[in-house]
PyMOL Python script that loads the backbone (N, CA, C, O; Angstrom):
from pymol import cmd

cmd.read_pdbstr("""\
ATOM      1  N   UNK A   1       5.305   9.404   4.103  1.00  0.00           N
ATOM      2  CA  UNK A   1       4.352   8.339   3.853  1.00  0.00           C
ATOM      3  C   UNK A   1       3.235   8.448   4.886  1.00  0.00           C
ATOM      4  O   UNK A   1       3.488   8.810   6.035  1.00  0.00           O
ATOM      5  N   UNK A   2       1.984   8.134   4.481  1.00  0.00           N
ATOM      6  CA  UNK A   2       1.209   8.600   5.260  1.00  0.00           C
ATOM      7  C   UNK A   2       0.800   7.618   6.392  1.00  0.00           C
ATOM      8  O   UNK A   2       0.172   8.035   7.365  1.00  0.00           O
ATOM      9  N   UNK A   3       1.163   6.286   6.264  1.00  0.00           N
ATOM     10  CA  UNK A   3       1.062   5.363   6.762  1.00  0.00           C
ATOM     11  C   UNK A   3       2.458   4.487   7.322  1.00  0.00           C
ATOM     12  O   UNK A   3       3.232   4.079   6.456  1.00  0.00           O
ATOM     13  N   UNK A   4       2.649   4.312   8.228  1.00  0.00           N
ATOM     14  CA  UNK A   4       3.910   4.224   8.189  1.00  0.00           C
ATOM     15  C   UNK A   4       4.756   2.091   8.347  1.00  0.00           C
ATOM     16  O   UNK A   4       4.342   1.192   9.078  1.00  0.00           O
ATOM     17  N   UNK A   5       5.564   2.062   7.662  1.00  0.00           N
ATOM     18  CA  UNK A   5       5.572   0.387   7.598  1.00  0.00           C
ATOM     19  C   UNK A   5       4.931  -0.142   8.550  1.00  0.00           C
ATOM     20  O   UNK A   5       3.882  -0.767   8.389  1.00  0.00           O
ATOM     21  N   UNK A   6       5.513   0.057   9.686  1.00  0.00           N
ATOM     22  CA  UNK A   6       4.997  -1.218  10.873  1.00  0.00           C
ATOM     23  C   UNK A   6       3.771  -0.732  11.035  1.00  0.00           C
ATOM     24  O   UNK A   6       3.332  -1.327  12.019  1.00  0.00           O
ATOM     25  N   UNK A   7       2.878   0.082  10.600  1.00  0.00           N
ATOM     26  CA  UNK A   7       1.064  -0.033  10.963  1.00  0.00           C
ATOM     27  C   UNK A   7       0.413  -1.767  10.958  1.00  0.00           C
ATOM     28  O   UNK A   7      -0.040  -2.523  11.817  1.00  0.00           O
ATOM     29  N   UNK A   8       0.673  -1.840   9.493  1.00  0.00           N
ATOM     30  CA  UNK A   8      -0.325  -3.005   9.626  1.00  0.00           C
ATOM     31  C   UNK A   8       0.429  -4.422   9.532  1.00  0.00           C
ATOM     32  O   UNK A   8       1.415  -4.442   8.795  1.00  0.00           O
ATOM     33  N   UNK A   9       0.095  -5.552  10.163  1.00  0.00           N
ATOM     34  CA  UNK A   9       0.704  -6.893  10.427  1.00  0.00           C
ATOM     35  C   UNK A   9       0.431  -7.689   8.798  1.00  0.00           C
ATOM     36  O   UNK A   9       0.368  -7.099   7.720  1.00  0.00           O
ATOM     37  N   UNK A  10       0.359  -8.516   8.931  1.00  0.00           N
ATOM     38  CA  UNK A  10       0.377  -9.383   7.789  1.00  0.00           C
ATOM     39  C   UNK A  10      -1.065 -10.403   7.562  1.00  0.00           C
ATOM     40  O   UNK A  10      -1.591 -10.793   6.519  1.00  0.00           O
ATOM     41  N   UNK A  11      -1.466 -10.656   9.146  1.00  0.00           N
ATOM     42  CA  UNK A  11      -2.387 -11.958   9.100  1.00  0.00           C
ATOM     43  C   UNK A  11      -3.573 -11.114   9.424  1.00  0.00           C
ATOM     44  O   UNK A  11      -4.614 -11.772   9.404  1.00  0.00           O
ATOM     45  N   UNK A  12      -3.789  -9.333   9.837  1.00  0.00           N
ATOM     46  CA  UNK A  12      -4.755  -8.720  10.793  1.00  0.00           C
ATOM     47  C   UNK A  12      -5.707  -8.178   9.600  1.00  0.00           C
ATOM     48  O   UNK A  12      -5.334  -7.790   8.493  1.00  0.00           O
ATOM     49  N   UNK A  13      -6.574  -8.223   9.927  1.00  0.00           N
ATOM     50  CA  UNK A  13      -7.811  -7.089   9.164  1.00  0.00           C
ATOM     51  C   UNK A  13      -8.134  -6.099   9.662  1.00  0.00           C
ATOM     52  O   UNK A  13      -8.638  -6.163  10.783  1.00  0.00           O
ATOM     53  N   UNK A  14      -7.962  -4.791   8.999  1.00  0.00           N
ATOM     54  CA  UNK A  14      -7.759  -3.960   9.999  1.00  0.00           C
ATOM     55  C   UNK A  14      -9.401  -3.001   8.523  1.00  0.00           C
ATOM     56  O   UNK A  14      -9.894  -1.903   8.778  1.00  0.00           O
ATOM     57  N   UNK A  15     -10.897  -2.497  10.621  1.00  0.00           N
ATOM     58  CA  UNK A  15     -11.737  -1.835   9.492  1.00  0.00           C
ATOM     59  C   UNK A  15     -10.712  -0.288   9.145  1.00  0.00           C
ATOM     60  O   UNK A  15      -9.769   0.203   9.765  1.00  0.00           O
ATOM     61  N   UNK A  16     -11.476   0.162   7.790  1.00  0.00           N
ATOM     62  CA  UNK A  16     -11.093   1.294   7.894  1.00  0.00           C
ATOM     63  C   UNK A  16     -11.011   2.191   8.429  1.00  0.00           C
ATOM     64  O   UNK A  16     -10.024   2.924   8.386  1.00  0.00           O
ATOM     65  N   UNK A  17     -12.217   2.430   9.213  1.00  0.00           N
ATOM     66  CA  UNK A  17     -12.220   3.234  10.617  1.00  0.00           C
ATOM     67  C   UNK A  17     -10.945   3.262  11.858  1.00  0.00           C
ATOM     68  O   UNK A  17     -10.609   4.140  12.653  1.00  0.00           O
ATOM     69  N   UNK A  18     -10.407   1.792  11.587  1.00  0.00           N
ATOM     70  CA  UNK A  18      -9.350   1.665  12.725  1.00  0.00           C
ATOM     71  C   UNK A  18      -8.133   2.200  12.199  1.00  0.00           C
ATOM     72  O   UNK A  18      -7.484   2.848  13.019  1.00  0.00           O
ATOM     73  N   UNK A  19      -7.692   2.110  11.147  1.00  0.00           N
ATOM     74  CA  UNK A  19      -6.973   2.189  10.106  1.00  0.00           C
ATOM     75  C   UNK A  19      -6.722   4.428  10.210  1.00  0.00           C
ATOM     76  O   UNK A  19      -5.658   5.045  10.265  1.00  0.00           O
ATOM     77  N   UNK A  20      -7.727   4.823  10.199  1.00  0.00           N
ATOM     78  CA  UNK A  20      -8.113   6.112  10.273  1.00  0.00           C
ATOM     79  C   UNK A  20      -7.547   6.460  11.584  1.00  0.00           C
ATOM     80  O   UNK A  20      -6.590   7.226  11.699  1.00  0.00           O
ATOM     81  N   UNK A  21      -8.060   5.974  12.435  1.00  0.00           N
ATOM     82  CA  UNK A  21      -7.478   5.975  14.061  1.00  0.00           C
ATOM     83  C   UNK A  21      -5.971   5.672  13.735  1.00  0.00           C
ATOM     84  O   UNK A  21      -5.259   6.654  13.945  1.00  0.00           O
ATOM     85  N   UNK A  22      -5.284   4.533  13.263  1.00  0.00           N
ATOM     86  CA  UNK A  22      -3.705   4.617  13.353  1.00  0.00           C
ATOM     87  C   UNK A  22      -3.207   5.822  13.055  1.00  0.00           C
ATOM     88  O   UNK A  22      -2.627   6.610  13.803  1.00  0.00           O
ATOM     89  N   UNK A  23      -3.577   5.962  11.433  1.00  0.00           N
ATOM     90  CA  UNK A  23      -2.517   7.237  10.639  1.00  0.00           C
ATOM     91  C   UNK A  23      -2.956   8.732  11.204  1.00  0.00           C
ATOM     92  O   UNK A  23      -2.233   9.708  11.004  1.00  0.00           O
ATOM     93  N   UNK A  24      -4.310   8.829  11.986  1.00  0.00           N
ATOM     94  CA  UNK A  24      -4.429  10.120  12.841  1.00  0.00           C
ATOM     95  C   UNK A  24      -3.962  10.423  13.967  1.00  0.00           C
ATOM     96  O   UNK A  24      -4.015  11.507  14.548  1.00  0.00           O
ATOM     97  N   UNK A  25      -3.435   9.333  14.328  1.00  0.00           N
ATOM     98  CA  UNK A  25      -3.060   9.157  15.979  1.00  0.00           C
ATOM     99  C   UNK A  25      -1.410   9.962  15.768  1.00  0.00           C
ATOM    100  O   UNK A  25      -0.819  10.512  16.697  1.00  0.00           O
ATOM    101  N   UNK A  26      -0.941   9.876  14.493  1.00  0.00           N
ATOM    102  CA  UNK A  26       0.641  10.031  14.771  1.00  0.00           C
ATOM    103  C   UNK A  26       0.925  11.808  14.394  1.00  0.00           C
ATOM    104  O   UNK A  26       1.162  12.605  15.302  1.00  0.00           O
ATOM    105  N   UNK A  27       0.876  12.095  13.389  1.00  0.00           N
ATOM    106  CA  UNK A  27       1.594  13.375  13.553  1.00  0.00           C
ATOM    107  C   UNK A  27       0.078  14.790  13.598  1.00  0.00           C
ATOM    108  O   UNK A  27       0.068  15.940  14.036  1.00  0.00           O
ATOM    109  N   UNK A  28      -0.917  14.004  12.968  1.00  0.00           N
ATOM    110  CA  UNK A  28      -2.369  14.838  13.365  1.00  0.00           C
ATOM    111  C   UNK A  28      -2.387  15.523  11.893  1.00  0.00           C
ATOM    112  O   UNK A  28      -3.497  15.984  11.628  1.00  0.00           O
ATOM    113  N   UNK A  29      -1.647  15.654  11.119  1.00  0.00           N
ATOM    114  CA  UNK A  29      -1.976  16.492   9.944  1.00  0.00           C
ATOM    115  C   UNK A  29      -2.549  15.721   9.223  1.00  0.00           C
ATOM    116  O   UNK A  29      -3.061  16.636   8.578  1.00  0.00           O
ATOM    117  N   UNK A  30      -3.010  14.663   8.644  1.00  0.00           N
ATOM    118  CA  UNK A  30      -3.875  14.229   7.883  1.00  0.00           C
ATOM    119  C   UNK A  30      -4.893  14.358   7.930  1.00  0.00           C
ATOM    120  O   UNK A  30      -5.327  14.285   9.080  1.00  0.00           O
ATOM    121  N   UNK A  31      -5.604  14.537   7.184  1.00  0.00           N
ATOM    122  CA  UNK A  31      -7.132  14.496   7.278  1.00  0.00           C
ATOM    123  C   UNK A  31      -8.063  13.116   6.783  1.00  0.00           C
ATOM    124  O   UNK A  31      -7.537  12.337   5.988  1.00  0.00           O
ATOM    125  N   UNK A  32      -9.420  12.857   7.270  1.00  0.00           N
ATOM    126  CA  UNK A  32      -9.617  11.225   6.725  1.00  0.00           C
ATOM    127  C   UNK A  32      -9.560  11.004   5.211  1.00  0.00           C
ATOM    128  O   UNK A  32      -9.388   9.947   4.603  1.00  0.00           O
ATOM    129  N   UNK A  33      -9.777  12.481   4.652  1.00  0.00           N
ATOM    130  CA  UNK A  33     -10.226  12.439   3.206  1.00  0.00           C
ATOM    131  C   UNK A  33      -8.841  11.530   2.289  1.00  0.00           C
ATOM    132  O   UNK A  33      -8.963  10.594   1.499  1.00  0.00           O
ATOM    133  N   UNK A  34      -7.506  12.261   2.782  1.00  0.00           N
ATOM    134  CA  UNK A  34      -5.658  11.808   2.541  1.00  0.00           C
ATOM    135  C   UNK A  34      -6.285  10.520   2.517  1.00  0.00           C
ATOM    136  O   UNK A  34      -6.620   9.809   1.570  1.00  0.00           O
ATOM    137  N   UNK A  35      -6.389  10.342   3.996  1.00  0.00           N
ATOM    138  CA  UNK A  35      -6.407   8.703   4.332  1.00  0.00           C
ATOM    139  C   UNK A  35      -6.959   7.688   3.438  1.00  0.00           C
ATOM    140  O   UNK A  35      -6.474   6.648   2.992  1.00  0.00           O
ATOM    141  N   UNK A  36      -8.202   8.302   3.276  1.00  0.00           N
ATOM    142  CA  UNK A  36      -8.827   7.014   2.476  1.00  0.00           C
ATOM    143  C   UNK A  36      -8.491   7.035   0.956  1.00  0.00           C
ATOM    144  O   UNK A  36      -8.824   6.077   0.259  1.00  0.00           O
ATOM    145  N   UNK A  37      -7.650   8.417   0.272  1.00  0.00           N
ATOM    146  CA  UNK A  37      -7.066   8.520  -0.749  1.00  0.00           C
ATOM    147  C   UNK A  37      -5.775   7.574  -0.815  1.00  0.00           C
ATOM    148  O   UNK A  37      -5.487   6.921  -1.818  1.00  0.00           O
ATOM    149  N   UNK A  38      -4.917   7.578   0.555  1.00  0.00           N
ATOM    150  CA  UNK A  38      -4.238   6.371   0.283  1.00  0.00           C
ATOM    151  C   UNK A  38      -4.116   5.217   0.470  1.00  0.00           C
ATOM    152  O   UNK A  38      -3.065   4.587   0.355  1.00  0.00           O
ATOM    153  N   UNK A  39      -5.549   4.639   0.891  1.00  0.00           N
ATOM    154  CA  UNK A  39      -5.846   3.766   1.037  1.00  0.00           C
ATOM    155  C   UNK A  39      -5.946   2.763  -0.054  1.00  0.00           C
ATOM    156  O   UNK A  39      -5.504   1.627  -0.222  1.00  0.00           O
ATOM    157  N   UNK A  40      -6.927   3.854  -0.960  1.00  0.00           N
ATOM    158  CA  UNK A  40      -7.276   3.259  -2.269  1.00  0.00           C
ATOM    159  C   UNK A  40      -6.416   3.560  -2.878  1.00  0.00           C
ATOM    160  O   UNK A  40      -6.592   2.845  -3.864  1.00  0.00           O
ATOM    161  N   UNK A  41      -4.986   4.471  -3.195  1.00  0.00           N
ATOM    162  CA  UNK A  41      -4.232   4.210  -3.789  1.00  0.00           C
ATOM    163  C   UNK A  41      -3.478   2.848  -3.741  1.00  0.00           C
ATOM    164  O   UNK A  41      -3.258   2.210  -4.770  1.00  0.00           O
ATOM    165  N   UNK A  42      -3.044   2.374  -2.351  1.00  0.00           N
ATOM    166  CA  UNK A  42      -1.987   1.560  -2.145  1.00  0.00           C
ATOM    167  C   UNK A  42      -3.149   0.255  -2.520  1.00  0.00           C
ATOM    168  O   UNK A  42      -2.466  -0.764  -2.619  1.00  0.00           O
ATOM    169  N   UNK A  43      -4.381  -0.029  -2.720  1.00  0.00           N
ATOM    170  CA  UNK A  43      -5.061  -0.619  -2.574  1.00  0.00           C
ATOM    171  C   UNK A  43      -5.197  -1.135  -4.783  1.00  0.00           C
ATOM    172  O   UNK A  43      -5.588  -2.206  -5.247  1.00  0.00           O
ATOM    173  N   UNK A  44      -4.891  -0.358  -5.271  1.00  0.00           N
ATOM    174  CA  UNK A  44      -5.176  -0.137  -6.350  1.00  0.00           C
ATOM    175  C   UNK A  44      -3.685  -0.853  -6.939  1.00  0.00           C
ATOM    176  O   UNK A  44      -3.536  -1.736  -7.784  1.00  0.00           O
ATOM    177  N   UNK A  45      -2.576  -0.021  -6.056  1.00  0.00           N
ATOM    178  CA  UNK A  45      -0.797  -0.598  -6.557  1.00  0.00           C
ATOM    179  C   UNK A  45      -0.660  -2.189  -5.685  1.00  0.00           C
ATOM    180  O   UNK A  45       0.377  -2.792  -5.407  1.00  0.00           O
ATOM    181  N   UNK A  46      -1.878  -2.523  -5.434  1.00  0.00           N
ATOM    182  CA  UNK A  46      -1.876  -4.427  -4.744  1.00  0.00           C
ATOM    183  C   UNK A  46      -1.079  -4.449  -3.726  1.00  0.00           C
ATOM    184  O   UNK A  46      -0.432  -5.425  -3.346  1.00  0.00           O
ATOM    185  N   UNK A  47      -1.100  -3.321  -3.224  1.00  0.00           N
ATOM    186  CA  UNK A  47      -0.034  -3.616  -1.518  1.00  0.00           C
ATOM    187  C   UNK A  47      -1.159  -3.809  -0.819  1.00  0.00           C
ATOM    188  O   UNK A  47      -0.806  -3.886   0.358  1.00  0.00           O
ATOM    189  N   UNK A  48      -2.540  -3.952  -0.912  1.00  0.00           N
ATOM    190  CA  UNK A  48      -3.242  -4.382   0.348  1.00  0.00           C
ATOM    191  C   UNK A  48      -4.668  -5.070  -0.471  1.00  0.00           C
ATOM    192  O   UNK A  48      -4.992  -4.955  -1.653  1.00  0.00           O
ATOM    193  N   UNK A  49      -5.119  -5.556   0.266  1.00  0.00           N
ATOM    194  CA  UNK A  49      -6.529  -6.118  -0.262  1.00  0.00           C
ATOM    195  C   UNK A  49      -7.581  -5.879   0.325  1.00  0.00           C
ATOM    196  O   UNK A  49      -7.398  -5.759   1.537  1.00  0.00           O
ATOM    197  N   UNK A  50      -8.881  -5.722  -0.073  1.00  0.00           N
ATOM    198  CA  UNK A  50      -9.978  -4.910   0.904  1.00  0.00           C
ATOM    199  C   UNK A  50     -11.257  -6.198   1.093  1.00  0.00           C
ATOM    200  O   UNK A  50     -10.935  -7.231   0.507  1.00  0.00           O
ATOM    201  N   UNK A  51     -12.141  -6.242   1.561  1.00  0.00           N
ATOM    202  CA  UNK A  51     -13.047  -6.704   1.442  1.00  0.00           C
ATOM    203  C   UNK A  51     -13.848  -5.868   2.203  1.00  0.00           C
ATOM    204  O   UNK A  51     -13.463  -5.276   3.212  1.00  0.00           O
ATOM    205  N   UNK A  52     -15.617  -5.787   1.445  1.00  0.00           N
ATOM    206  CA  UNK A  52     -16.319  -4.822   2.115  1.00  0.00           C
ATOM    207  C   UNK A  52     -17.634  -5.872   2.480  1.00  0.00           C
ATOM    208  O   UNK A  52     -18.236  -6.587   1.679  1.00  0.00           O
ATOM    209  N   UNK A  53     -17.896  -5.715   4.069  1.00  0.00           N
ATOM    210  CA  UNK A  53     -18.512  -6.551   4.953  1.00  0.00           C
ATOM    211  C   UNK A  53     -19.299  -5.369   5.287  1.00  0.00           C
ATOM    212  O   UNK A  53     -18.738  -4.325   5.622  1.00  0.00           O
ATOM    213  N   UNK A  54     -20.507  -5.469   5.219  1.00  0.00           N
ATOM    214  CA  UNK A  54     -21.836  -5.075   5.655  1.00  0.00           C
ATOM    215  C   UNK A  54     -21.395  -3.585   5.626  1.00  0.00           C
ATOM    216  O   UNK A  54     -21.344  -2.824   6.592  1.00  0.00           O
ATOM    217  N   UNK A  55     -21.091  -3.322   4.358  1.00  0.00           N
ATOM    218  CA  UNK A  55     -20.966  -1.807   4.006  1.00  0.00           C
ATOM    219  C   UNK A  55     -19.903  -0.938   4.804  1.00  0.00           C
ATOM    220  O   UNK A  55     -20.050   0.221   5.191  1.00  0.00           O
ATOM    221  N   UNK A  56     -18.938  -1.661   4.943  1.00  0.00           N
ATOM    222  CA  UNK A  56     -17.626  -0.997   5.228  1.00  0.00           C
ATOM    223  C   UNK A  56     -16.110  -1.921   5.015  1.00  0.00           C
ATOM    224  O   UNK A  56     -15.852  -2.961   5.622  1.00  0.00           O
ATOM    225  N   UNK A  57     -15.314  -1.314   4.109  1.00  0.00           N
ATOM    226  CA  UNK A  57     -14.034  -1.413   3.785  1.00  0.00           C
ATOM    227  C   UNK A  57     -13.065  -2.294   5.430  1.00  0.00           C
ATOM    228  O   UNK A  57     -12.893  -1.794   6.541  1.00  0.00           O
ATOM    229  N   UNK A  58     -12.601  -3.785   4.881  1.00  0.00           N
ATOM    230  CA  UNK A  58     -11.118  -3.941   5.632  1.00  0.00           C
ATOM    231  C   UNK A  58     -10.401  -4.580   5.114  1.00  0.00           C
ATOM    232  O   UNK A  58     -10.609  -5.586   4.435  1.00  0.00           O
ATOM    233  N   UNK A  59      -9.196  -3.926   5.444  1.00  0.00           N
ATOM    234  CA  UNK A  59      -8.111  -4.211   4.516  1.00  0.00           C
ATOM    235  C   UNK A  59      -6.933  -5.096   5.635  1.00  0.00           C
ATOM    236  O   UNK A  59      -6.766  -5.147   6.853  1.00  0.00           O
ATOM    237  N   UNK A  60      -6.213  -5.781   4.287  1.00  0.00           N
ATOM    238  CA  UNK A  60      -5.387  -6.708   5.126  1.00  0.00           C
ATOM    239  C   UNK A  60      -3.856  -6.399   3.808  1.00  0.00           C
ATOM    240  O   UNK A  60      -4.035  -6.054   2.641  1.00  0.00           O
ATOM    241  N   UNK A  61      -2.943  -6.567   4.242  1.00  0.00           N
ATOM    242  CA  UNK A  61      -1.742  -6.215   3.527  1.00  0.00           C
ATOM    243  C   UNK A  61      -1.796  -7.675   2.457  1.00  0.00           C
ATOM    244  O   UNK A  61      -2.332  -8.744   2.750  1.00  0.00           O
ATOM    245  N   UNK A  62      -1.148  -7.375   1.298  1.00  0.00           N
ATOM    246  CA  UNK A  62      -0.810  -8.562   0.171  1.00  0.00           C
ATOM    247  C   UNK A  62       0.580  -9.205   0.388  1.00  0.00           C
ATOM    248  O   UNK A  62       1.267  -8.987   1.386  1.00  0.00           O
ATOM    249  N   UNK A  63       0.912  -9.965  -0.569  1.00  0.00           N
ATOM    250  CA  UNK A  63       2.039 -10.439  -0.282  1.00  0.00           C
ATOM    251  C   UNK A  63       3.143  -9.383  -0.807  1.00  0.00           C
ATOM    252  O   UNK A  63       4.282  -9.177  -0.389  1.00  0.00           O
ATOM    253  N   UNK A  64       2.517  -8.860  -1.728  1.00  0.00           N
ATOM    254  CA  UNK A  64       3.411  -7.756  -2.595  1.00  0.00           C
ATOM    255  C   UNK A  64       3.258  -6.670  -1.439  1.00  0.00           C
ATOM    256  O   UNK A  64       3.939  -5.670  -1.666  1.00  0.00           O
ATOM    257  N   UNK A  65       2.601  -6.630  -0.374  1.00  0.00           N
ATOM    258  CA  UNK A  65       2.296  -5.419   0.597  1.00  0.00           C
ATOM    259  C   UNK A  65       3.240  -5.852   1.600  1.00  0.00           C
ATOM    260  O   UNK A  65       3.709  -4.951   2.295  1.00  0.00           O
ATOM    261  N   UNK A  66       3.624  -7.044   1.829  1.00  0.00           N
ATOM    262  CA  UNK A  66       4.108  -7.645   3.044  1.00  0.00           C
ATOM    263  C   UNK A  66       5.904  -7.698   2.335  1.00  0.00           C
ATOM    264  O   UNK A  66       6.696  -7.612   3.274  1.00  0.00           O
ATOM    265  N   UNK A  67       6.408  -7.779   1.377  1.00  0.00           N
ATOM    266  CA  UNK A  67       7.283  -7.458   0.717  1.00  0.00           C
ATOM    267  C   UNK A  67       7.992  -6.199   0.524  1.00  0.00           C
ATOM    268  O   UNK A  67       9.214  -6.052   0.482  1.00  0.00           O
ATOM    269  N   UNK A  68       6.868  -5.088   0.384  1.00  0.00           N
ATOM    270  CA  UNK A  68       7.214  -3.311   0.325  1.00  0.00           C
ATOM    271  C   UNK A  68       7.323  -2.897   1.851  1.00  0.00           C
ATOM    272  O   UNK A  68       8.301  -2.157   1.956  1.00  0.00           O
ATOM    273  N   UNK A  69       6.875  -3.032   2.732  1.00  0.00           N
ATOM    274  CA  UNK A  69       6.381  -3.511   4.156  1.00  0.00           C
ATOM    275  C   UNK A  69       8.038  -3.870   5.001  1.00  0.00           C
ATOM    276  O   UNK A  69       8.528  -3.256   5.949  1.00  0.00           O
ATOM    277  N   UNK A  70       8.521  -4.882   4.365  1.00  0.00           N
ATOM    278  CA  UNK A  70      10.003  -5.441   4.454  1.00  0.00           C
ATOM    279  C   UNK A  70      10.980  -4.812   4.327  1.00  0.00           C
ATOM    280  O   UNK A  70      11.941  -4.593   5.064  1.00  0.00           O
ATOM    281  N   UNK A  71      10.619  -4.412   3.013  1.00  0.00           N
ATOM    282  CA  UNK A  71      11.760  -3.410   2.074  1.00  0.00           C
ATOM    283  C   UNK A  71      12.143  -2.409   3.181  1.00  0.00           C
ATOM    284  O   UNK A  71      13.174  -2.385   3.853  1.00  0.00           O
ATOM    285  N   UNK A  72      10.993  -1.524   3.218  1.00  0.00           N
ATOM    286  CA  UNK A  72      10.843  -0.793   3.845  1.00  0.00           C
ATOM    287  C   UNK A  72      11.408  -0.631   5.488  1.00  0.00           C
ATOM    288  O   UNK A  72      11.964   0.377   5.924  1.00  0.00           O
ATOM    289  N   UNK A  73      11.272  -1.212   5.851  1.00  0.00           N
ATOM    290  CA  UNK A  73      11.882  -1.868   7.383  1.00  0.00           C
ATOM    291  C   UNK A  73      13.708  -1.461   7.106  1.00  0.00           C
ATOM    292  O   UNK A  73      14.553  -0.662   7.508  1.00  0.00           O
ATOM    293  N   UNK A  74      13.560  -2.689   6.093  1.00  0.00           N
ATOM    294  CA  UNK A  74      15.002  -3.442   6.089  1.00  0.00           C
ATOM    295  C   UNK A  74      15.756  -1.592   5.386  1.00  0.00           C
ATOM    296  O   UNK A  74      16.812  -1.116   5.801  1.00  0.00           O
ATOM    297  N   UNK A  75      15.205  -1.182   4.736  1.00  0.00           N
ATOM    298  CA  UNK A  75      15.382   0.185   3.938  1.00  0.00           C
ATOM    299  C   UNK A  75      16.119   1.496   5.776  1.00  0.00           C
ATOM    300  O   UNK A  75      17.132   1.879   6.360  1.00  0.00           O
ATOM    301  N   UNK A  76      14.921   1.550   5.780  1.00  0.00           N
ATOM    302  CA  UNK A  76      15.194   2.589   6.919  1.00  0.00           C
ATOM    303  C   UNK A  76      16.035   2.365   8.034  1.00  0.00           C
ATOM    304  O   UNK A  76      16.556   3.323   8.606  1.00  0.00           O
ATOM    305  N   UNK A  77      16.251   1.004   8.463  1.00  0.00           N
ATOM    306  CA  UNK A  77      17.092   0.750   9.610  1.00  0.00           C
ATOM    307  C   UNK A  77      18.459   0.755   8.681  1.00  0.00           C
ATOM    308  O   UNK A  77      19.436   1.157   9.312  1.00  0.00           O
ATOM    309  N   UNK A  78      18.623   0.531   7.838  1.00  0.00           N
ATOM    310  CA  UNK A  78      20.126   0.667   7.096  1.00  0.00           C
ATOM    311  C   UNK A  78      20.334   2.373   6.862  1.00  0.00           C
ATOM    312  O   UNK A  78      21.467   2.854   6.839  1.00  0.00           O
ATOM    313  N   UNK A  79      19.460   2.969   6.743  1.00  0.00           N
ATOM    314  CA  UNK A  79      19.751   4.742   6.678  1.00  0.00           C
ATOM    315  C   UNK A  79      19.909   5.076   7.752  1.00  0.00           C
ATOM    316  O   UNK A  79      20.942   5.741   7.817  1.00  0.00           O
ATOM    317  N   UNK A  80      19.427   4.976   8.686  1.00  0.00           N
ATOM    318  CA  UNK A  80      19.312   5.764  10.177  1.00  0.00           C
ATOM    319  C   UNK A  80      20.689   5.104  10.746  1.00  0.00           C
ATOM    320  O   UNK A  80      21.183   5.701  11.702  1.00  0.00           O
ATOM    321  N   UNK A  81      21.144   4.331  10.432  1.00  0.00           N
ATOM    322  CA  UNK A  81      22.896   3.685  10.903  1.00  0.00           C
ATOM    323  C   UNK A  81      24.273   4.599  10.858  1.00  0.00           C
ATOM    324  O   UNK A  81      25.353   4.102  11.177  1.00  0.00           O
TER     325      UNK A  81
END
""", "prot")
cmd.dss("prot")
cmd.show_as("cartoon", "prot")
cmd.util.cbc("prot")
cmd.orient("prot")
């Protein structure tokens, strides 16, 4: 996953630019082009919501984002056991 659960909080707006900075910071193989491909994917499947302020994208997680987000959590700490 290119983004990984605990990136983004629930209440934060995060610009895309910062967003770019998280998912590059971790393993370095992405490129921004991925990034903003899954941006707008996950953005499209309603796990996040965008609003664009003076010509740039920020996104904040949905409730359905804050739910997969959970899953996800609650998912991986039960495998790694």
């Amino acid at each position: 996953m290119l983004l990984s659960a605990g990136t983004f909080t629930h209440s934060d707006f995060y610009m895309s630019a910062q967003i770019l900075k998280l998912a590059s910071a971790g393993d370095g193989k992405h490129t921004d082009k991925a990034i903003e491909m899954a941006l707008l994917r996950y953005w499209r499947q309603g796990l996040l919501k965008r609003a664009r302020r003076q010509g740039r994208f920020y996104y904040t997680l949905t409730e359905r984002g804050i739910a997969r987000r959970d899953w996800l959590l609650k998912t991986r700490g039960t495998s790694e056991a």
